[in-house]
C-alpha positions as CSV (number, residue, x, y, z in Angstrom):
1,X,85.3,115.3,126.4
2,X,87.6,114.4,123.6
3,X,89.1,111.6,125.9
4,X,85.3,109.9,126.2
5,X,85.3,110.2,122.5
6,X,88.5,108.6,121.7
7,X,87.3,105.4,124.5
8,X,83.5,105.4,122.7
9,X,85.1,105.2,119.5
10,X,87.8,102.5,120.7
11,X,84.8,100.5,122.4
12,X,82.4,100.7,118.6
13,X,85.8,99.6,117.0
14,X,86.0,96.7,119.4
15,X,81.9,95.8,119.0
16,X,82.0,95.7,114.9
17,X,84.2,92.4,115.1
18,X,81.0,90.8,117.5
19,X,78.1,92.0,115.1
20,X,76.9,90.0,112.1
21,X,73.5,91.2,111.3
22,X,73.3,94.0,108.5
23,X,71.3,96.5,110.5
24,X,73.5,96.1,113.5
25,X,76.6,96.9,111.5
26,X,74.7,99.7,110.0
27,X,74.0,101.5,113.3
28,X,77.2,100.7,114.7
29,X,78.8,102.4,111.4
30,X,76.6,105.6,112.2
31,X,77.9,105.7,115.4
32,X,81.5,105.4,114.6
33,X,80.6,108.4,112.2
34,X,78.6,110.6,114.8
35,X,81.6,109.8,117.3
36,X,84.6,110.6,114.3
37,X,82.6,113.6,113.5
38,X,82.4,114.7,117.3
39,X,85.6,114.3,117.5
40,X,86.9,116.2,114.3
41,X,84.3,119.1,114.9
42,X,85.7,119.5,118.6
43,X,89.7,119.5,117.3
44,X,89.1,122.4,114.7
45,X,88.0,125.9,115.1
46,X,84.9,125.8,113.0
47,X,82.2,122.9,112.5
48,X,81.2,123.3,109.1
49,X,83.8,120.5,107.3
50,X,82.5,118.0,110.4
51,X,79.2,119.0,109.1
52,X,80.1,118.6,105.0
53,X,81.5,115.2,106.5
54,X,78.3,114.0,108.4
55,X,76.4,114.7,105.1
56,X,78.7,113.3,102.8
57,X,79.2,110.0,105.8
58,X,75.2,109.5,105.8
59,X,74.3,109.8,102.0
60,X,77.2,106.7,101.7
61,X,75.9,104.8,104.7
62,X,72.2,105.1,103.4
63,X,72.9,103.9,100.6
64,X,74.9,101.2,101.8
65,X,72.5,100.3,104.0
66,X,69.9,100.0,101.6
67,X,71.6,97.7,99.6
68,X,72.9,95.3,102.1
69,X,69.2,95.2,103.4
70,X,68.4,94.2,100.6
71,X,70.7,91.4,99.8
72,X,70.0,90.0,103.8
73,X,66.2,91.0,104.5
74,X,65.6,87.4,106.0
75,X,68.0,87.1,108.5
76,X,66.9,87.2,112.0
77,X,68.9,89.7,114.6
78,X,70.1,88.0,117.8
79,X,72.3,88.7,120.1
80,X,74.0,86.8,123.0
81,X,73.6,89.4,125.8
82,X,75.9,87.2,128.1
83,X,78.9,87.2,125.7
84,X,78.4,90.6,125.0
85,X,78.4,92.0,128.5
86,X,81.8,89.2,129.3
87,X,84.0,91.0,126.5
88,X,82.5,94.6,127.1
89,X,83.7,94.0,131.4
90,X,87.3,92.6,130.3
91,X,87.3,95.4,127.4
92,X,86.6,98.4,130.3
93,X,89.2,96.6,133.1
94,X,92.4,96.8,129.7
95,X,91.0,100.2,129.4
96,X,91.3,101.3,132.9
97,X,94.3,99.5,133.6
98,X,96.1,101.3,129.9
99,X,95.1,104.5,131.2
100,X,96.2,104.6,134.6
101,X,99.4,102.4,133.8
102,X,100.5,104.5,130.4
103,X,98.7,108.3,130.5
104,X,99.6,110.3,133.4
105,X,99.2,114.2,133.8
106,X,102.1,114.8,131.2
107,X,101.5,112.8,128.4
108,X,97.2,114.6,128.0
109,X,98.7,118.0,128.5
110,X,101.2,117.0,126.1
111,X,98.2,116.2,123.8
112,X,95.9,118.8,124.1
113,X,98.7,120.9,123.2
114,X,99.0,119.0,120.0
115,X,95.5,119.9,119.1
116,X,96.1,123.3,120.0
117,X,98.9,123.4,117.3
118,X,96.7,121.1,114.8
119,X,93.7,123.9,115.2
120,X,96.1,126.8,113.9
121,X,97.3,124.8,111.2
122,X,93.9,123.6,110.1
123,X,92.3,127.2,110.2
124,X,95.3,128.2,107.5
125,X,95.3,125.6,105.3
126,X,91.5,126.0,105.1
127,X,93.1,129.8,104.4
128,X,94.9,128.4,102.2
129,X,92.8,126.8,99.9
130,X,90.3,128.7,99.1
131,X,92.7,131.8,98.2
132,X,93.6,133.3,95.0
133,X,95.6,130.7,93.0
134,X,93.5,127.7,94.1
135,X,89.7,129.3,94.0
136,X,89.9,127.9,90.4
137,X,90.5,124.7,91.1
138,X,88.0,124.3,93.5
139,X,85.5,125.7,91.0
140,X,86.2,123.6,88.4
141,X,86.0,120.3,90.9
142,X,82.4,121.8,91.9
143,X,81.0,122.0,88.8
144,X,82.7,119.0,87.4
145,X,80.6,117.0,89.8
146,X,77.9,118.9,89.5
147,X,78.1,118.4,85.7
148,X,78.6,114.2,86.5
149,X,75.7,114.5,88.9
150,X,73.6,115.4,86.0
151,X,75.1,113.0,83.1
152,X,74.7,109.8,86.0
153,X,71.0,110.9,86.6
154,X,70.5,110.6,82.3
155,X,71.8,108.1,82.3
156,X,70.0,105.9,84.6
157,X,66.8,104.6,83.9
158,X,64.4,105.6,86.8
159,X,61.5,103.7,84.8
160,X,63.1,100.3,84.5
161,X,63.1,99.9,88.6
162,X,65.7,98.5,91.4
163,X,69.0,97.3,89.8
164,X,68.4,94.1,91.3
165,X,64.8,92.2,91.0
166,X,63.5,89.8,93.8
């Protein structure tokens, strides 16, 4: 599973350099984040920071989005289907011929292992940081966003409108 993750995430990385609209962009960035997130959850014991992550990932992307929508609402989305499929066959064949030529049997048990190592040290330093000496810390960074959250929302004047006019 984590091995069709890692190729799905390879193969988005590969498609961002063909797209040029702003929505296609967009929905290939939330699928890099749904696959990254996938992957994160899957290679720790629990999924609650994957989850922080997603919700953190998609309030930036929506807002992103927004504004880059904005900024391009005119432009038409096209796409040239027969270019596309061309790369995405010779993109597959490297693939295939990387994997059988460079991971054999030793090298993704040598891997998995890795992750098995990477799981205990995540579940201590997670431990870790929320323990005695550094519950304080974390506090104050809570409320001092919290406290910024509120200041940035005075601040802004909700009656005036968008920042930028059409």
């Amino acid at each position: 599973m984590t091995m069709m993750i890692i190729l799905l995430l390879s193969l988005s990385i590969y498609l961002f350099y063909m797209m040029i609209h702003p929505m296609a962009l967009g929905l290939l960035l939330l699928s890099q984040t749904v696959l990254i997130i996938m992957l994160l959850g899957l290679n720790s014991p629990s999924f609650w920071m994957s989850y922080i992550l997603f919700l953190v990932f998609m309030g930036g992307i929506l807002v992103l989005v927004m504004y880059i929508i904005n900024l391009a609402n005119n432009e038409t989305f096209s796409v040239n289907l027969n270019y596309f499929m061309n790369m995405t066959l010779i993109y597959f064949s490297m693939l295939i011929i990387i994997y059988y030529v460079y991971l054999n049997d030793l090298a993704i048990l040598h891997y998995f292992k890795f992750f098995a190592n990477l799981q205990n040290l995540t579940l201590n330093s997670l431990i870790n940081l929320y323990s005695t000496p550094n519950y304080i810390m974390i506090l104050f960074l809570s409320l001092y966003l919290f406290y910024m959250l509120v200041i940035i929302s005075y601040i802004i004047k909700i009656t005036e409108g968008p920042l930028r006019s059409i």
